[in-house]
N, CA, C and O atoms as a GROMACS GRO file, in nm:
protein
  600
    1UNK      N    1  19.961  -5.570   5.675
    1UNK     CA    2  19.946  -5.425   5.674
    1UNK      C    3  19.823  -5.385   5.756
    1UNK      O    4  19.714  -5.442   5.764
    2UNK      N    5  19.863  -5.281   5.810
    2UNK     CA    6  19.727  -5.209   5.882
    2UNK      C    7  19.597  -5.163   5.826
    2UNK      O    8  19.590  -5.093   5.725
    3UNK      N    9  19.503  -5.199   5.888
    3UNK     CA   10  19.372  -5.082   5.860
    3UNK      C   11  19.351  -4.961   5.901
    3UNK      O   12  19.396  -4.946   6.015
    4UNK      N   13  19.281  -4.825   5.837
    4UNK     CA   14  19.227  -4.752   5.892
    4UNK      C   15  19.089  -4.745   5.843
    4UNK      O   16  19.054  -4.788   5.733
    5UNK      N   17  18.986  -4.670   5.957
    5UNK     CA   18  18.848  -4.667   5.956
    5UNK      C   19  18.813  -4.503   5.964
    5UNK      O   20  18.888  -4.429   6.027
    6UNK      N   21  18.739  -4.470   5.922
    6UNK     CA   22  18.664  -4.335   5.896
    6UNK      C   23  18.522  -4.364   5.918
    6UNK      O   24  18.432  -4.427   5.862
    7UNK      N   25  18.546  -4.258   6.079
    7UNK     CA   26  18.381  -4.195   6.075
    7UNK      C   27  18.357  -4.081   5.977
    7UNK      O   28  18.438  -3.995   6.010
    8UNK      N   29  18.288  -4.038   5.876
    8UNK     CA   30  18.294  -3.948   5.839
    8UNK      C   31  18.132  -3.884   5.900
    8UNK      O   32  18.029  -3.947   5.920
    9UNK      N   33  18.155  -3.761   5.914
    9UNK     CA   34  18.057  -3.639   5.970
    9UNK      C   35  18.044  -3.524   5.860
    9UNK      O   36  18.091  -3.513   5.747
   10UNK      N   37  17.976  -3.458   5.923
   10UNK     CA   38  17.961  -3.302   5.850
   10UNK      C   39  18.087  -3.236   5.878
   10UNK      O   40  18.158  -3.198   5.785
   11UNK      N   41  18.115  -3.223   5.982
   11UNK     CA   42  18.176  -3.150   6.107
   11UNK      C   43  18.317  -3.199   6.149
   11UNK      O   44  18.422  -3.143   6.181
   12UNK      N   45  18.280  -3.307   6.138
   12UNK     CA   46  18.460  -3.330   6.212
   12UNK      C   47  18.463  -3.534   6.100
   12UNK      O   48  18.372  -3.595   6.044
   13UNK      N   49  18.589  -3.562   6.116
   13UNK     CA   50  18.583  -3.706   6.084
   13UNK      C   51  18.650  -3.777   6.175
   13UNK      O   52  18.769  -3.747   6.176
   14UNK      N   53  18.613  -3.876   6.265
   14UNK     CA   54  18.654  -3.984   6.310
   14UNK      C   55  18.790  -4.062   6.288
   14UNK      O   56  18.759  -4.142   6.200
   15UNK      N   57  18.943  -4.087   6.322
   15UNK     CA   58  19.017  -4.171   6.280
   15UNK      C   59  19.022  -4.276   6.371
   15UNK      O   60  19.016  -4.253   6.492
   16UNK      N   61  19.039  -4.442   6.309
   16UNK     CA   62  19.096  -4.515   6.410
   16UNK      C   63  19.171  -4.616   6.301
   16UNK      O   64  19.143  -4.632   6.182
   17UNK      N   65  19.276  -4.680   6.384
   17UNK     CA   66  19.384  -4.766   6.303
   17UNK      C   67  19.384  -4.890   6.392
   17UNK      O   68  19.365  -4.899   6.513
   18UNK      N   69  19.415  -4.997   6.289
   18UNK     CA   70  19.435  -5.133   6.355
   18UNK      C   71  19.584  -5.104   6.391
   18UNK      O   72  19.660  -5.013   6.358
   19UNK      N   73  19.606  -5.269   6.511
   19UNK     CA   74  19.701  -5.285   6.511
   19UNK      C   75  19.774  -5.392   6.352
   19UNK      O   76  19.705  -5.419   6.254
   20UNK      N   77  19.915  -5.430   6.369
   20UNK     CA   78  19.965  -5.482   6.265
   20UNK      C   79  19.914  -5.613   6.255
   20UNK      O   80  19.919  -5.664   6.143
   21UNK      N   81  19.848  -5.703   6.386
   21UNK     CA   82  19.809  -5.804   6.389
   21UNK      C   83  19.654  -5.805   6.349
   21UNK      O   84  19.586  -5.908   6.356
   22UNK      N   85  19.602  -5.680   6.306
   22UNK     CA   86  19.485  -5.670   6.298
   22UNK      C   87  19.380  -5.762   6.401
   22UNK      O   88  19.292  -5.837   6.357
   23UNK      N   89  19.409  -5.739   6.554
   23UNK     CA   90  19.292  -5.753   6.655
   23UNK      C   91  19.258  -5.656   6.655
   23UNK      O   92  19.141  -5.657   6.617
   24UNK      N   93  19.302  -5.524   6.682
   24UNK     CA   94  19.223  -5.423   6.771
   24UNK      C   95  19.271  -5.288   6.700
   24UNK      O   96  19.372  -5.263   6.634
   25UNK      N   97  19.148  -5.200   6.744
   25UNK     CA   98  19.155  -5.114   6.675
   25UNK      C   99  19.201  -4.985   6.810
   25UNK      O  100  19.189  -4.977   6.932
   26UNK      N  101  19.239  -4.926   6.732
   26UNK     CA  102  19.290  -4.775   6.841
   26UNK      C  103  19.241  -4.616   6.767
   26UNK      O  104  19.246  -4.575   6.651
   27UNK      N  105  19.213  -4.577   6.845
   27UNK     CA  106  19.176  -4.415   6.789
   27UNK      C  107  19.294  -4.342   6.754
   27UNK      O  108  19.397  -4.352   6.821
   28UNK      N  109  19.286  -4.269   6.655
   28UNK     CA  110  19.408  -4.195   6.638
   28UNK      C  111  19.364  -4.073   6.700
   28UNK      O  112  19.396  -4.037   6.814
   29UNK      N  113  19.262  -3.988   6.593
   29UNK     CA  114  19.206  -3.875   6.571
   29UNK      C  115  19.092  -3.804   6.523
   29UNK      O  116  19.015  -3.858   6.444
   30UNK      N  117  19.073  -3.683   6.565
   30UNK     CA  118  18.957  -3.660   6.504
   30UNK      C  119  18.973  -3.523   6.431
   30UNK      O  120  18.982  -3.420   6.497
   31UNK      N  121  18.978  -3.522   6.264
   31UNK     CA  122  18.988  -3.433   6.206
   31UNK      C  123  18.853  -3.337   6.201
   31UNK      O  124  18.733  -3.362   6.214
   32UNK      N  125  18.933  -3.207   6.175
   32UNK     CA  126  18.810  -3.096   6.218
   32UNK      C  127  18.778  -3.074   6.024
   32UNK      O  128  18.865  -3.029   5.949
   33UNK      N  129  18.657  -3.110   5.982
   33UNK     CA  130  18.631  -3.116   5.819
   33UNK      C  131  18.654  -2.967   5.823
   33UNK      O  132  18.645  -2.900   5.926
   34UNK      N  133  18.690  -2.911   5.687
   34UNK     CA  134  18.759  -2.749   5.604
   34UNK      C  135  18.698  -2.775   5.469
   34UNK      O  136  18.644  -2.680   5.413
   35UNK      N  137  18.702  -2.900   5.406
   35UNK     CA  138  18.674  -2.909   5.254
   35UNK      C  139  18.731  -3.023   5.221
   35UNK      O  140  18.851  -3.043   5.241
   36UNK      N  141  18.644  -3.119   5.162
   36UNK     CA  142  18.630  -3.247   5.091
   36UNK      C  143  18.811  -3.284   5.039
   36UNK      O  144  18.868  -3.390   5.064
   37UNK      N  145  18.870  -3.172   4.969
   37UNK     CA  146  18.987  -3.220   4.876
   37UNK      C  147  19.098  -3.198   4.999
   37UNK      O  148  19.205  -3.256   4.977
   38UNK      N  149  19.091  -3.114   5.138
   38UNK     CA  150  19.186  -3.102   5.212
   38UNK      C  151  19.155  -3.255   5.328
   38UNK      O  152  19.225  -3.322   5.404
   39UNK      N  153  19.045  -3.254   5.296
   39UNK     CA  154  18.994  -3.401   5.425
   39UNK      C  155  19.053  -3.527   5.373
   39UNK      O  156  19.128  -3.594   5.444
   40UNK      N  157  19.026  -3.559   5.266
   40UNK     CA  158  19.064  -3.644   5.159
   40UNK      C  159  19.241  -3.682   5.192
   40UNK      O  160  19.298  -3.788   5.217
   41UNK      N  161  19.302  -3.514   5.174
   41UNK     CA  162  19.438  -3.524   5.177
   41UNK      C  163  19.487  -3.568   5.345
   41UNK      O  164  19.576  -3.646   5.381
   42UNK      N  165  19.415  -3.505   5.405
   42UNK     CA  166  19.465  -3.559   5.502
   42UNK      C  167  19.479  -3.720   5.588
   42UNK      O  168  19.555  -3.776   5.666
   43UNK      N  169  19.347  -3.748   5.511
   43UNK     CA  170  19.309  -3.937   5.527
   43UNK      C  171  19.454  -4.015   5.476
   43UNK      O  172  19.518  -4.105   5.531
   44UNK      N  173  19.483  -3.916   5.304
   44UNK     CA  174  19.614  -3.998   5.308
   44UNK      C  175  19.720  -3.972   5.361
   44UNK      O  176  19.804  -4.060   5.352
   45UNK      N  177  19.755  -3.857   5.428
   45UNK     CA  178  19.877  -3.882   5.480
   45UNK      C  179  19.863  -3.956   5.633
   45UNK      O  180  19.968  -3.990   5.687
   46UNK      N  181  19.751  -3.977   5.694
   46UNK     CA  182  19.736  -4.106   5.786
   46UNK      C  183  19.739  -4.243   5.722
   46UNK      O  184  19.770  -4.336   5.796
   47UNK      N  185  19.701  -4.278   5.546
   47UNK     CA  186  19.708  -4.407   5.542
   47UNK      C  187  19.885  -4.450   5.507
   47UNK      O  188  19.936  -4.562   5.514
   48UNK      N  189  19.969  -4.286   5.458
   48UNK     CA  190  20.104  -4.299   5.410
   48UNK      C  191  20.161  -4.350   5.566
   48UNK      O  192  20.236  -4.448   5.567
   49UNK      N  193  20.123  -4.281   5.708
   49UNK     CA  194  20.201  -4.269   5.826
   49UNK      C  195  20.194  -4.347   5.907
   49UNK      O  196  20.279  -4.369   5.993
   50UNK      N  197  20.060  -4.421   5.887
   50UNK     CA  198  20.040  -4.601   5.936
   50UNK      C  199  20.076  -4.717   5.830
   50UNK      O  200  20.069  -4.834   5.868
   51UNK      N  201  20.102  -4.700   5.744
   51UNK     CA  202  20.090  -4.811   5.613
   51UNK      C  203  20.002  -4.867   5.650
   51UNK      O  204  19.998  -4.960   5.730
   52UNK      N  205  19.896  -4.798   5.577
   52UNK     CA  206  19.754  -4.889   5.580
   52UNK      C  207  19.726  -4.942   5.436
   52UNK      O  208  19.744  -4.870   5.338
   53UNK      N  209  19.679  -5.069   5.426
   53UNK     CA  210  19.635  -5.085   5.292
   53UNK      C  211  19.470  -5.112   5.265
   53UNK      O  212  19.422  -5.139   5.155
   54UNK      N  213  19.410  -5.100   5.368
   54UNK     CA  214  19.247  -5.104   5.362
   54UNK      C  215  19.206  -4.919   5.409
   54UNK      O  216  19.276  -4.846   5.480
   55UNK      N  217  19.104  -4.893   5.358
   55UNK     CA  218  19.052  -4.787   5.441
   55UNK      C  219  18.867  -4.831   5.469
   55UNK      O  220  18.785  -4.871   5.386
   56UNK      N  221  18.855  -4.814   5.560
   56UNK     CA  222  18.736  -4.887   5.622
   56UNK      C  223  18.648  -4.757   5.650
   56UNK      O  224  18.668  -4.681   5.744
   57UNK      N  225  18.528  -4.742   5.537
   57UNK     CA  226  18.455  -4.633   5.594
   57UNK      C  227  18.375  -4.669   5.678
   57UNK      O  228  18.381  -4.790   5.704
   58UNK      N  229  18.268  -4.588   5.756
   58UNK     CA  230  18.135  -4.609   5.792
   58UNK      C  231  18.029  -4.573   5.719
   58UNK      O  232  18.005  -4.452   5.710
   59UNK      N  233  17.941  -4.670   5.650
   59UNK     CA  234  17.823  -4.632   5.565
   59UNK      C  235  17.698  -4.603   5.659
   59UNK      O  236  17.611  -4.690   5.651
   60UNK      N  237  17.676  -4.517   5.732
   60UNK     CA  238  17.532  -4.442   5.767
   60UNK      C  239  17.383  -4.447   5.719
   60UNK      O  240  17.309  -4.354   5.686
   61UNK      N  241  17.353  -4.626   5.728
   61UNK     CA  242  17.211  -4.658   5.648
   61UNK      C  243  17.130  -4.648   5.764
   61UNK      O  244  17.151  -4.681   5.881
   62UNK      N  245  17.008  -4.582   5.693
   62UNK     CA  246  16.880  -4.561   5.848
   62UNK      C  247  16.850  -4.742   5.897
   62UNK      O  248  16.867  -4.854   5.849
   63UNK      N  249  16.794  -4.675   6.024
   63UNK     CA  250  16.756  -4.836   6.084
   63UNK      C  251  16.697  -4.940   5.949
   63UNK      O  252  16.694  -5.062   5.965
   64UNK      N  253  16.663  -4.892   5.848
   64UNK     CA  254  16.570  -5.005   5.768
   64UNK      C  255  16.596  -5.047   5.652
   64UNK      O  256  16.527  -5.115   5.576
   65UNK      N  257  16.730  -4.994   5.637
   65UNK     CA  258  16.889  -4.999   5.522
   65UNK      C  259  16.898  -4.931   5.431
   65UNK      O  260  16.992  -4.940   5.352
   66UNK      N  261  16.817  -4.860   5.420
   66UNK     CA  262  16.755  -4.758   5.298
   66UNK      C  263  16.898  -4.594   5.324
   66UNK      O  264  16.920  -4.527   5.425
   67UNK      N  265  16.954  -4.586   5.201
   67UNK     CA  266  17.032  -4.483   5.231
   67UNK      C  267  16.927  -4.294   5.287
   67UNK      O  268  16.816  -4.242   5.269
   68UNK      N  269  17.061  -4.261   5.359
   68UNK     CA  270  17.019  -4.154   5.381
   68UNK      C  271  17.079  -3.985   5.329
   68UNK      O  272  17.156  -4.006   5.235
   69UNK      N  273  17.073  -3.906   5.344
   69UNK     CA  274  17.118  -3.776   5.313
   69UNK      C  275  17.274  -3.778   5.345
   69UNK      O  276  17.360  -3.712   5.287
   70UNK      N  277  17.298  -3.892   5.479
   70UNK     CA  278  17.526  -3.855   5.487
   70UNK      C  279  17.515  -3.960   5.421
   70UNK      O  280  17.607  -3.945   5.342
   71UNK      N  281  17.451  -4.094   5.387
   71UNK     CA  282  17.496  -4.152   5.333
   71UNK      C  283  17.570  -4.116   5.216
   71UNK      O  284  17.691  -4.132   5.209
   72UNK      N  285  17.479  -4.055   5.100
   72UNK     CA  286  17.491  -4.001   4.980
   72UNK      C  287  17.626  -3.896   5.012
   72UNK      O  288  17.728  -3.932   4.953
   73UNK      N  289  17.637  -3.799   5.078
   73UNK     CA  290  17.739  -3.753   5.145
   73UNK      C  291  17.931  -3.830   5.117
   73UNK      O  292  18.039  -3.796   5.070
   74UNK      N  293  17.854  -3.970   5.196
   74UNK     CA  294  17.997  -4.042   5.265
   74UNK      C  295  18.018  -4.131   5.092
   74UNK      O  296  18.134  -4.146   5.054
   75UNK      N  297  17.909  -4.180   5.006
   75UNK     CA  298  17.984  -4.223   4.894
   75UNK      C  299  18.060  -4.110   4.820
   75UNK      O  300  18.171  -4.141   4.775
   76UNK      N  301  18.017  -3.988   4.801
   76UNK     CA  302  18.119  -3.884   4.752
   76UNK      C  303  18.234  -3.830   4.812
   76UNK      O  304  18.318  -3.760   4.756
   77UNK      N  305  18.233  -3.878   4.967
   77UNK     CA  306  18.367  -3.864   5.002
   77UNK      C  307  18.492  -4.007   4.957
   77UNK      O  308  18.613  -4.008   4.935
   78UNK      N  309  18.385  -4.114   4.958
   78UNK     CA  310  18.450  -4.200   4.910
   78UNK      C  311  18.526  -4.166   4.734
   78UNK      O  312  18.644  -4.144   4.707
   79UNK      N  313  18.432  -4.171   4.662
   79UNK     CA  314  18.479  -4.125   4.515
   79UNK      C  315  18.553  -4.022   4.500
   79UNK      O  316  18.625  -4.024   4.400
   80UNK      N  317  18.558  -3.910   4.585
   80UNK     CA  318  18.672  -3.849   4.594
   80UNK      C  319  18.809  -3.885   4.656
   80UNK      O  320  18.906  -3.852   4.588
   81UNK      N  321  18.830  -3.942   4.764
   81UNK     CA  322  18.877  -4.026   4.814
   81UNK      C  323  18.971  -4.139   4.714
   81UNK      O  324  19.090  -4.168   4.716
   82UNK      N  325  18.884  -4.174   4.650
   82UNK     CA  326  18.918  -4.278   4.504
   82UNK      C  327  19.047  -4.211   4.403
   82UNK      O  328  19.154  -4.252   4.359
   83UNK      N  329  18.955  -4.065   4.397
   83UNK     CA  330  19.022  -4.053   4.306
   83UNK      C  331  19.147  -4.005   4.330
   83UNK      O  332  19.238  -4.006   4.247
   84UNK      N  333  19.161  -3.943   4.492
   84UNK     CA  334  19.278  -3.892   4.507
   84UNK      C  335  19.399  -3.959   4.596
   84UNK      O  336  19.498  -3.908   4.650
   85UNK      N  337  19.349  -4.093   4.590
   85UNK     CA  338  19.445  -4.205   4.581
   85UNK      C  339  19.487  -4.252   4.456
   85UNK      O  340  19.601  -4.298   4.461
   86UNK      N  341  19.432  -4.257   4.344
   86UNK     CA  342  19.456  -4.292   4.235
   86UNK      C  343  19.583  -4.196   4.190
   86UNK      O  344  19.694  -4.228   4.148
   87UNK      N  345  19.522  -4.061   4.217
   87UNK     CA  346  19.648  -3.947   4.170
   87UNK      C  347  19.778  -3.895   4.255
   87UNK      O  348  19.849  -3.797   4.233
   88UNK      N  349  19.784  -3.990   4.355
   88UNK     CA  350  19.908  -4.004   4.469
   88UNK      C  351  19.978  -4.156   4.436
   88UNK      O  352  20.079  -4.197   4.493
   89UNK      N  353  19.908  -4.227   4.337
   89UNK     CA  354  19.987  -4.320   4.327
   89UNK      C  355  19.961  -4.444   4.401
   89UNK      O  356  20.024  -4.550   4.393
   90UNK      N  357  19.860  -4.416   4.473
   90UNK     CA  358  19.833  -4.507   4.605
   90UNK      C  359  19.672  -4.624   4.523
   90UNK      O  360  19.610  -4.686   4.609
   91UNK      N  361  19.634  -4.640   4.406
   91UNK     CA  362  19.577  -4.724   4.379
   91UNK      C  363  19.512  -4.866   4.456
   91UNK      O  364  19.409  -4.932   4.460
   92UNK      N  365  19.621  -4.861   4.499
   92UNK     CA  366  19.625  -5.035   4.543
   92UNK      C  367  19.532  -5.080   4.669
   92UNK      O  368  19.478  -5.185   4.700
   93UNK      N  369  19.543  -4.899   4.752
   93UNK     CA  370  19.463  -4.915   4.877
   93UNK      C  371  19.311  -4.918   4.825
   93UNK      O  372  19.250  -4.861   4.734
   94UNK      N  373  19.275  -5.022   4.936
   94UNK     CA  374  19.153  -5.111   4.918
   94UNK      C  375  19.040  -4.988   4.990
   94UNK      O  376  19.070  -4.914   5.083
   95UNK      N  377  18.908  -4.992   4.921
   95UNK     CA  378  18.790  -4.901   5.020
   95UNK      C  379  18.690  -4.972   5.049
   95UNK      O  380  18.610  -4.981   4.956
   96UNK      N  381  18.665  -5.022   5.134
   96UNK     CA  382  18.557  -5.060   5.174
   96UNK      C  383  18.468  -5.044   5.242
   96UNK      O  384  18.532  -5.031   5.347
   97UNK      N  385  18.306  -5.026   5.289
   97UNK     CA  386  18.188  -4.995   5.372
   97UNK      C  387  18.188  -5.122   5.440
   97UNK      O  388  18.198  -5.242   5.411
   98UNK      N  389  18.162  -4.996   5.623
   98UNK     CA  390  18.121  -5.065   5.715
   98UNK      C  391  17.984  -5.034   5.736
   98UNK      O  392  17.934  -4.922   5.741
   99UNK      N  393  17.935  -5.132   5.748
   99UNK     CA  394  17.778  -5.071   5.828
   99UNK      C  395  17.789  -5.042   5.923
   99UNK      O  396  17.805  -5.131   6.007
  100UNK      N  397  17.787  -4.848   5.984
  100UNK     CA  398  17.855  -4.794   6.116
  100UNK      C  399  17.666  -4.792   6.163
  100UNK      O  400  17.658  -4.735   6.272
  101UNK      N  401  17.551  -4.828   6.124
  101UNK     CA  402  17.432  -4.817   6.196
  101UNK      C  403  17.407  -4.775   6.348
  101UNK      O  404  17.307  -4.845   6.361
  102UNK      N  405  17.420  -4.718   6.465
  102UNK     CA  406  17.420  -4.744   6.646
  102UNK      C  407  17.561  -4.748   6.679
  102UNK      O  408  17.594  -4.789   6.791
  103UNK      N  409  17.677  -4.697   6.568
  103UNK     CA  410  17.803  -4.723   6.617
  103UNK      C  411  17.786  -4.574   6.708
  103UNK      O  412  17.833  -4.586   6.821
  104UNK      N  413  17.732  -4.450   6.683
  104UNK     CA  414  17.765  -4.338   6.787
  104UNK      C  415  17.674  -4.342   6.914
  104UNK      O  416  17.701  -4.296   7.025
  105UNK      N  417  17.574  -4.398   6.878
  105UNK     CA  418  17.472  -4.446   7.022
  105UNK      C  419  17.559  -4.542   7.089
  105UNK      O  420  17.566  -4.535   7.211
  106UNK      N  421  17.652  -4.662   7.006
  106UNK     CA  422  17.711  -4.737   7.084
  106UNK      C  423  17.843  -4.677   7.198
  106UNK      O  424  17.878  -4.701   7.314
  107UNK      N  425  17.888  -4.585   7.080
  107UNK     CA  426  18.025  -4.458   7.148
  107UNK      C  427  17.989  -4.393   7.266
  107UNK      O  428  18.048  -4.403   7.374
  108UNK      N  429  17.885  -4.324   7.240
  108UNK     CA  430  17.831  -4.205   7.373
  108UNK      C  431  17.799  -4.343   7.459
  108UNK      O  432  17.806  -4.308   7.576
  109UNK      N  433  17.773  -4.462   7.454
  109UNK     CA  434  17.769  -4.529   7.618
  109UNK      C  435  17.870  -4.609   7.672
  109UNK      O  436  17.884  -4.661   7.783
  110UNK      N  437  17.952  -4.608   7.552
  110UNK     CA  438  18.089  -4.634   7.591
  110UNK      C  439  18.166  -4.526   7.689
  110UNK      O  440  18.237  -4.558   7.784
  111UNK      N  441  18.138  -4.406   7.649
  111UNK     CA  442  18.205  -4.326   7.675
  111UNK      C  443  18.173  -4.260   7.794
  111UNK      O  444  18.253  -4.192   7.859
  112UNK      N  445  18.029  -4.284   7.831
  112UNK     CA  446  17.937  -4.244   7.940
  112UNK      C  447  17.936  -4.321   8.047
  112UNK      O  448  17.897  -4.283   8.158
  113UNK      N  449  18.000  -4.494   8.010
  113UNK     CA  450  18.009  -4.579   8.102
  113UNK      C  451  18.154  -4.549   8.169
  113UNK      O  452  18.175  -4.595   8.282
  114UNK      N  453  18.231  -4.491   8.119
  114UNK     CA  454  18.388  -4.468   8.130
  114UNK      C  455  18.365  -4.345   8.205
  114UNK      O  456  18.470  -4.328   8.268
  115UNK      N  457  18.278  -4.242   8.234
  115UNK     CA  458  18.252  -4.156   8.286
  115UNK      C  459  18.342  -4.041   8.261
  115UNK      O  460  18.405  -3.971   8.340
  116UNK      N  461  18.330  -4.035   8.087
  116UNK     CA  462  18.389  -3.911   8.040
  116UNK      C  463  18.289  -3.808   8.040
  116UNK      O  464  18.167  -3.826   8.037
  117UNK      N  465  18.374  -3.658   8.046
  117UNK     CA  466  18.259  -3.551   8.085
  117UNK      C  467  18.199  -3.518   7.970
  117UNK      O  468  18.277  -3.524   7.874
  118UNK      N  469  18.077  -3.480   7.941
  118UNK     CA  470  17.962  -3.418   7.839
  118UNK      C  471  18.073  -3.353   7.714
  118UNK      O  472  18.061  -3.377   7.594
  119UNK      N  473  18.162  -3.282   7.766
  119UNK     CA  474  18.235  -3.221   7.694
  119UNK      C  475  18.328  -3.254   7.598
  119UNK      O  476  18.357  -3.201   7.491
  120UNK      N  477  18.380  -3.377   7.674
  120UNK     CA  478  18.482  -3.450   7.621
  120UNK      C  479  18.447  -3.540   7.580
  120UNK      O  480  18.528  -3.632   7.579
  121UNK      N  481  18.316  -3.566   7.525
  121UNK     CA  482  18.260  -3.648   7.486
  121UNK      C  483  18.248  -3.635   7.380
  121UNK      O  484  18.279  -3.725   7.302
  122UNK      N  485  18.201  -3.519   7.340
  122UNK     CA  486  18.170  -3.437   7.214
  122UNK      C  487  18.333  -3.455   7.139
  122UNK      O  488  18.376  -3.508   7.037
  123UNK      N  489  18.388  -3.383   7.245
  123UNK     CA  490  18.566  -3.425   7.098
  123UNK      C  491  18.602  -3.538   7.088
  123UNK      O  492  18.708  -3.532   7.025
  124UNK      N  493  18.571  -3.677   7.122
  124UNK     CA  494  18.643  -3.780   7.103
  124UNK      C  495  18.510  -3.907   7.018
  124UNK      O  496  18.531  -4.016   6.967
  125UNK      N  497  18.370  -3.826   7.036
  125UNK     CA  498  18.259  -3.963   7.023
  125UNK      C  499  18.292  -3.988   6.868
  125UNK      O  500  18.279  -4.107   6.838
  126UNK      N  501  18.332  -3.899   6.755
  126UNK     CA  502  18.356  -3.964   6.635
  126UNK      C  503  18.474  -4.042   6.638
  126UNK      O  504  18.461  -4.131   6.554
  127UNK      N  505  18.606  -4.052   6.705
  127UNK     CA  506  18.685  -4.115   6.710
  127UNK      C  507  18.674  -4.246   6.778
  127UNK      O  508  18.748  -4.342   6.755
  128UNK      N  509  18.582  -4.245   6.856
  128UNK     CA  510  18.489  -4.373   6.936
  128UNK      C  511  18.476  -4.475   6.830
  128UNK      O  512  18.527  -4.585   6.810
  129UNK      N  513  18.355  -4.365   6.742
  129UNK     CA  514  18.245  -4.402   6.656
  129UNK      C  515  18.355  -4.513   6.562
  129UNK      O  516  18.327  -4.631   6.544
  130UNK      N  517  18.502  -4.435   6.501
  130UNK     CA  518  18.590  -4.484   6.436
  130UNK      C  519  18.649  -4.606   6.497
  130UNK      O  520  18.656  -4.706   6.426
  131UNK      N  521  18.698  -4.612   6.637
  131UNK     CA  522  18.721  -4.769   6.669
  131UNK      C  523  18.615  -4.909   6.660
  131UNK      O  524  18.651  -5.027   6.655
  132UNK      N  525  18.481  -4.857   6.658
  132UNK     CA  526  18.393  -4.972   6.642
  132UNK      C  527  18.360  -4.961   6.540
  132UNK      O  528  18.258  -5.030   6.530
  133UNK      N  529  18.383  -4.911   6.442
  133UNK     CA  530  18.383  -4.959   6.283
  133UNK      C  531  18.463  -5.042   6.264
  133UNK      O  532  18.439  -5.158   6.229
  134UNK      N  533  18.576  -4.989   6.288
  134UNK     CA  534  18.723  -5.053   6.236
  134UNK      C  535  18.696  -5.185   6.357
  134UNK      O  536  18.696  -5.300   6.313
  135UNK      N  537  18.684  -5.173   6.446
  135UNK     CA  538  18.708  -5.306   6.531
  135UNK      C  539  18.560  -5.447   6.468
  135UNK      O  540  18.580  -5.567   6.486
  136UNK      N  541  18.449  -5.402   6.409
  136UNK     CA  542  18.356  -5.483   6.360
  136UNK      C  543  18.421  -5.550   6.217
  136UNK      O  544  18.413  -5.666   6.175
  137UNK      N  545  18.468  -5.468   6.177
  137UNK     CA  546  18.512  -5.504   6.034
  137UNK      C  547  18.657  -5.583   6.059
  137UNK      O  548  18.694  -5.658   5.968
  138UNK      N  549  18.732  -5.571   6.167
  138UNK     CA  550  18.848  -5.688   6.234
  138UNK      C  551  18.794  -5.775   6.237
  138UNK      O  552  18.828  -5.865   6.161
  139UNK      N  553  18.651  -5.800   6.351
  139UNK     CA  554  18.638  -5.883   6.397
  139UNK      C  555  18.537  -5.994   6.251
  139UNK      O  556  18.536  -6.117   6.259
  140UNK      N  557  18.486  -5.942   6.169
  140UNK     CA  558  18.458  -5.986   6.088
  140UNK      C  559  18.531  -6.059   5.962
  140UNK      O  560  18.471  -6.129   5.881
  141UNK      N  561  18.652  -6.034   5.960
  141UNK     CA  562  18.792  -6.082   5.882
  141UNK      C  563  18.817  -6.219   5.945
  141UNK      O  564  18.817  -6.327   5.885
  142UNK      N  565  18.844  -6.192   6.116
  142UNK     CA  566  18.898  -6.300   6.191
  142UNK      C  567  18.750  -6.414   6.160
  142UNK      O  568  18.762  -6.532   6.128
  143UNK      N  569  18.680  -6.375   6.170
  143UNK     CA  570  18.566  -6.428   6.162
  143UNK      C  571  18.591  -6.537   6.018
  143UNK      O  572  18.600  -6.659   6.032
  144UNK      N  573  18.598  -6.478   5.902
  144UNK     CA  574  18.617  -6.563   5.747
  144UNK      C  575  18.749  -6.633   5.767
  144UNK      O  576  18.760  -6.751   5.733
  145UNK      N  577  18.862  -6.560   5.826
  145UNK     CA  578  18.956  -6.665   5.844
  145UNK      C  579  18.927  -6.799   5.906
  145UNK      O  580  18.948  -6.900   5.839
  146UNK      N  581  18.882  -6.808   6.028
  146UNK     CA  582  18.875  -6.943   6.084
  146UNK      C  583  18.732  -7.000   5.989
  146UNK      O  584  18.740  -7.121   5.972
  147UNK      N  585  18.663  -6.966   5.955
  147UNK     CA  586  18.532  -7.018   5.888
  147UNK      C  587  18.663  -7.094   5.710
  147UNK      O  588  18.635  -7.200   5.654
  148UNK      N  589  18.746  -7.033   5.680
  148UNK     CA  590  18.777  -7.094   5.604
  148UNK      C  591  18.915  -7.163   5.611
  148UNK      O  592  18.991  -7.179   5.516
  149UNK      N  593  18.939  -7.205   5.752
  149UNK     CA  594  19.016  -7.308   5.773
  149UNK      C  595  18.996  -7.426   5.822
  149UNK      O  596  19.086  -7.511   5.828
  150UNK      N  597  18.835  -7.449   5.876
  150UNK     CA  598  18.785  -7.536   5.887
  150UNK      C  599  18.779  -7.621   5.782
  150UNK      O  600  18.718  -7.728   5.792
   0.00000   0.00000   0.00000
């Protein structure tokens, strides 16, 4: 089954989805935030429309790991999140934190090296932000697999 990853923001949230082989991650979208219980709803009908069974946030710890102001933020989107998988029936999907730390410093030079314009930078850098979550947390799976087939 697939992953999806959440940048979550003030402002907008980040989507990106694995493939089924879980290498690589792809951007879906970038939702424009309205309110916690409509954002929420909408995460699941991306995890109903990919069959995802992980959802991969980004946890936002300052350089020195110490939480910050979205942090506190992104666990209440999580616990909401929780709960409104629980009340769709959807339990089973897994939540887990990525450490997204330099993932949007990493986006804007991704995106700057690709020589997207200032503009279009701005609508796509949380969806960026969302493939290198989701693609660290791949590459970190593939990672325990071969470490435990040795």
């Amino acid at each position: 089954m697939r992953k999806i990853a959440l940048d979550v923001g003030d402002k907008t949230i980040g989507v990106a989805v694995s493939d089924e082989l879980l290498l690589s991650a792809n951007g879906i979208t970038t939702i424009q935030r309205v309110g916690i219980r409509k954002d929420t709803g909408k995460v699941l009908d991306y995890i109903r429309e990919y069959n995802c069974d992980t959802v991969v946030i980004g946890l936002p710890k300052k350089l020195d790991g110490t939480d910050s102001i979205q942090t506190e933020k992104v666990y209440e989107f999580k616990t909401m999140l929780a709960n409104k998988l629980k009340s769709s029936g959807m339990a089973d999907i897994q939540l887990v934190f990525q450490d997204e730390r330099l993932t949007t410093v990493m986006a804007e030079r991704v995106l700057i090296e690709a020589d997207v314009s200032r503009k279009k930078r701005k609508d796509v850098i949380d969806k960026q932000a969302a493939i290198l979550i989701l693609q660290g947390y791949l590459d970190r799976l593939a990672f325990e697999r071969r470490q435990n087939q040795e």
